[in-house]
BALOLUM-187790 format. One line per 10 residues: number of its first residue (from 1); for each residue x, y, z of C-alpha. Coordinates in steps of 0.2 Angstrom, whole numbers, plus 5000, padded with zeros to 4 digits. Last residue first. Layout:
BEGIN
NUM = X Y Z; ...
//
This chain:
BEGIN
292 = 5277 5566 5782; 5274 5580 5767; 5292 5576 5760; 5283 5556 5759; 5271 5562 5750; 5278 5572 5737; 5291 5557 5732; 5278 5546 5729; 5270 5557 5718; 5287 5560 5705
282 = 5286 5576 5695; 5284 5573 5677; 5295 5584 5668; 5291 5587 5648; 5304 5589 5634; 5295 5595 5619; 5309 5593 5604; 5306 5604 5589; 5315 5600 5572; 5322 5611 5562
272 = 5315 5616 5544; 5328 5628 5534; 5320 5644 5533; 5314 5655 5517; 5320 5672 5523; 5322 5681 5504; 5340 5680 5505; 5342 5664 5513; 5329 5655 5501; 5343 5663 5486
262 = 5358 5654 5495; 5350 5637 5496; 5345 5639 5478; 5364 5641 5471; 5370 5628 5481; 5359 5618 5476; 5359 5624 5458; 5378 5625 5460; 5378 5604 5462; 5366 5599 5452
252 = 5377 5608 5439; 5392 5597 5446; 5383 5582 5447; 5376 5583 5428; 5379 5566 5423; 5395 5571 5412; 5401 5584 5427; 5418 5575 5432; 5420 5563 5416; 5422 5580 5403
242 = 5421 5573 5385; 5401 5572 5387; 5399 5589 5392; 5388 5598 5380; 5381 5581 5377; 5375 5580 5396; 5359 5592 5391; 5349 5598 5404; 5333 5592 5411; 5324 5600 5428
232 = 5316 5593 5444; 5314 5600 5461; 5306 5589 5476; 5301 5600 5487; 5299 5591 5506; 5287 5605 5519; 5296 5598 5535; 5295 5597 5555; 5277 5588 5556; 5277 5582 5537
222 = 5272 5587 5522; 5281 5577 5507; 5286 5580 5490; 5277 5597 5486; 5284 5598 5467; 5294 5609 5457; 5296 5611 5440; 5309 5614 5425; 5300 5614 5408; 5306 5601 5396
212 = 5310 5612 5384; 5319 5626 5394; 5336 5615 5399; 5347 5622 5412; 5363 5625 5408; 5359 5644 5405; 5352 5645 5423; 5339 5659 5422; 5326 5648 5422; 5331 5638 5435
202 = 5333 5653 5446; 5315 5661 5443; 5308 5640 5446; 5316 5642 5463; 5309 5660 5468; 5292 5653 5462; 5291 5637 5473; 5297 5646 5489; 5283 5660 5487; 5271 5645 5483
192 = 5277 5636 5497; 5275 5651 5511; 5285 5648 5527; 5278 5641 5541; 5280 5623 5540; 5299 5628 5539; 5307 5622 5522; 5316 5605 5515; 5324 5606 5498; 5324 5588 5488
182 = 5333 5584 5471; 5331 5579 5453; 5340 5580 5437; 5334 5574 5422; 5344 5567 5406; 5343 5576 5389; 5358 5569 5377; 5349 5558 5365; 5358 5541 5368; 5369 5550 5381
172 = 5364 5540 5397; 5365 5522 5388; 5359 5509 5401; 5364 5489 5398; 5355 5478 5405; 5364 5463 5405; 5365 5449 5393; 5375 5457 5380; 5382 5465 5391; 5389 5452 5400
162 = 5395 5443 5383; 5407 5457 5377; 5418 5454 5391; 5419 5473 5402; 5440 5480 5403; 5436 5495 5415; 5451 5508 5413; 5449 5520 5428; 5450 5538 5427; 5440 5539 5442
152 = 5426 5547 5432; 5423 5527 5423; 5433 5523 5406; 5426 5510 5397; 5433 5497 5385; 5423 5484 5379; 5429 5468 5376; 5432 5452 5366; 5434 5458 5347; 5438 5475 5350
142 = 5425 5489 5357; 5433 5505 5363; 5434 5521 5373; 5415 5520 5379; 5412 5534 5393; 5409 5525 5410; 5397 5517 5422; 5399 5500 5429; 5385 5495 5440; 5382 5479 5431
132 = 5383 5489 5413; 5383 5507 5413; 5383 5519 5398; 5392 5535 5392; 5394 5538 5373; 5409 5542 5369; 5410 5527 5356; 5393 5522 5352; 5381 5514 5360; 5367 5501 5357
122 = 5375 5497 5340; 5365 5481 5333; 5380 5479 5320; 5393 5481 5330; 5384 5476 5347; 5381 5460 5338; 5399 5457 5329; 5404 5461 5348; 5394 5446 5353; 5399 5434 5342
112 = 5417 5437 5347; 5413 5438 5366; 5405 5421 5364; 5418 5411 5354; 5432 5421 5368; 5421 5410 5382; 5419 5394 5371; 5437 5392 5369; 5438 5374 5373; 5419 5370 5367
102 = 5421 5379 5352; 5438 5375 5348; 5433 5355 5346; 5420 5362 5335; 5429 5372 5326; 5443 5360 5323; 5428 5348 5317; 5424 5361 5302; 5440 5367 5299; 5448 5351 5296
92 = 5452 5352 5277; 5459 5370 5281; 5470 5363 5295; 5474 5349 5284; 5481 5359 5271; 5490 5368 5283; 5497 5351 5289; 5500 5348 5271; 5510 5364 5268; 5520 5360 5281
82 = 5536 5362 5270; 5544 5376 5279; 5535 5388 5265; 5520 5380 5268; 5519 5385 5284; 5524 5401 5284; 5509 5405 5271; 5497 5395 5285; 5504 5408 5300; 5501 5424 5287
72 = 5485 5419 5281; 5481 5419 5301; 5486 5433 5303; 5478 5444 5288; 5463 5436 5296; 5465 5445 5311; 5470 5462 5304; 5450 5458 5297; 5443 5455 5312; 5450 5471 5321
62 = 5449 5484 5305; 5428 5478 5303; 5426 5481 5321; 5436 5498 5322; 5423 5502 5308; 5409 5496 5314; 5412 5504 5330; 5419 5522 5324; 5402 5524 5313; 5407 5539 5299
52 = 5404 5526 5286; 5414 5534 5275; 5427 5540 5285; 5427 5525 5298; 5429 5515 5282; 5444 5525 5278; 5450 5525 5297; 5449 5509 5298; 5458 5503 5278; 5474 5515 5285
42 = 5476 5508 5303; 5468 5491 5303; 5477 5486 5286; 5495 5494 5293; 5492 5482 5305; 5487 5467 5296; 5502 5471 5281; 5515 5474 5296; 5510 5454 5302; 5510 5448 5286
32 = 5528 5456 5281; 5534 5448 5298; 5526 5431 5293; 5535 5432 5278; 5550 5436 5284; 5551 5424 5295; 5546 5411 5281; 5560 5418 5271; 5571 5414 5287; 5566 5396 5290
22 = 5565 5391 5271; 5583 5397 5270; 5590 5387 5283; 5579 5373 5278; 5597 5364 5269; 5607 5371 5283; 5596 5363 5294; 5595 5346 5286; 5616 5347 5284; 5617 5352 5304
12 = 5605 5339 5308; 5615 5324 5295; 5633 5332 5304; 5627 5329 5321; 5621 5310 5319; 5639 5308 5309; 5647 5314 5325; 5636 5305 5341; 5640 5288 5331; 5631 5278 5343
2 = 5642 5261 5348; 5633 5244 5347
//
């Protein structure tokens, strides 16, 4: 039996020609959806951010909905091809298809539910500095499946949604006053309440410093080479939240030592240093036999 290869041609190119406009209108529909869900996550997120003035909820709220608009847009397509049945059934089968999705997508199922938690729970906020697993970074974003940090590196840290909800999560800027803390070591000799009071002058002249809690200084540890201060004062990371070199206070930790270290200089306070006694024991045997 011969295969008419030319009347089989002509039937596809009349079918197609026939769904030729169905194919593009459902094109553009799609198209017109997919401008609709974006131009709905820009203008209808900022307004709610506006409102609400809580950039979370809102970039949330913008994200699953752009989503929706989407999907609309996939199952309008559809039906404009003539699949409005299988659209149909996709709706009718929403409940079982969930389930089967569930299990095969149950990773992105868990980062979504948790980001609708930290939405509405809101352990951070955007800006806000936290650390998750040993990542530590200002919050850029939270979408649907991640959130976005940015650690003092300038690196881009993607976290999944799910490890911190599980994790402990630490927020360093939840009311802005975090303590600071080092250790000076001075001679034996030298005086510890003349040391202590020359340090707490300086840290209460330091404008960066906070007052309220009151700076203080602390014998640490006394030991044979070493008089340990332990020195403690707050200040306020909120001033410098948008600056990732100095948002845990490294840099003003840093000038107060620097700063304090000069000061004990000045006034003769010394560095310890440790003495080593080095003792000869002369050799008995030896001394005999250069007697003989």
């Amino acid at each position: 039996m011969k295969i008419d290869f030319t009347k089989i041609f002509n039937h596809f190119y009349v079918d197609v020609a026939t769904l030729l406009p169905n194919i593009l209108t459902s094109i553009i529909v799609f198209i017109l959806f997919v401008i609709a869900g974006k131009l709905f996550f820009k203008i209808i997120g900022n307004r709610i951010q506006k409102k609400w003035k809580d950039s979370i909820i809102s970039s949330f709220i913008a994200q699953a909905a752009k989503w929706v608009i989407y999907i609309f847009g996939v199952i309008t397509a559809l039906s404009i091809l003539g699949f409005g049945g299988i659209a149909g059934s996709l709706m009718a089968g929403a409940g079982v298809s969930a389930i089967v999705f569930g299990f095969a997508f149950k990773d992105i199922g868990e980062n979504f539910l948790s980001g609708i938690i930290l939405a509405l729970k809101r352990p951070f906020e955007i800006g806000d500095i936290i650390e998750v697993d040993g990542y530590k970074g200002n919050v850029k974003d939270l979408d649907l499946r991640t959130t976005h940090l940015r650690n003092v590196e300038g690196k881009d840290i993607y976290i999944p949604n799910s490890a911190i909800i599980k994790s402990t999560l630490i927020n360093y800027t939840k009311d802005g006053n975090l303590r600071i803390n080092f250790i000076i070591g001075i001679a034996p000799e030298c005086s510890i309440d003349q040391t202590r009071d020359l340090i707490l002058k300086y840290l209460a002249s330091n404008k960066q410093i906070l007052k309220d809690p009151r700076p203080n200084v602390l014998v640490k540890d006394l030991g044979e080479f070493t008089v340990d201060l332990q020195v403690l004062f707050w200040v306020d990371i909120l001033v410098n939240k948008d600056l990732p070199d100095v948002y845990l206070g490294h840099s003003i930790r840093s000038k107060a030592i620097t700063d304090i270290k000069d000061i004990l200089d000045k006034n003769n306070i010394e560095m310890p240093s440790q003495v080593l006694e080095h003792k000869m024991y002369r050799d008995k045997t030896l001394q005999v036999n250069s007697s003989n």
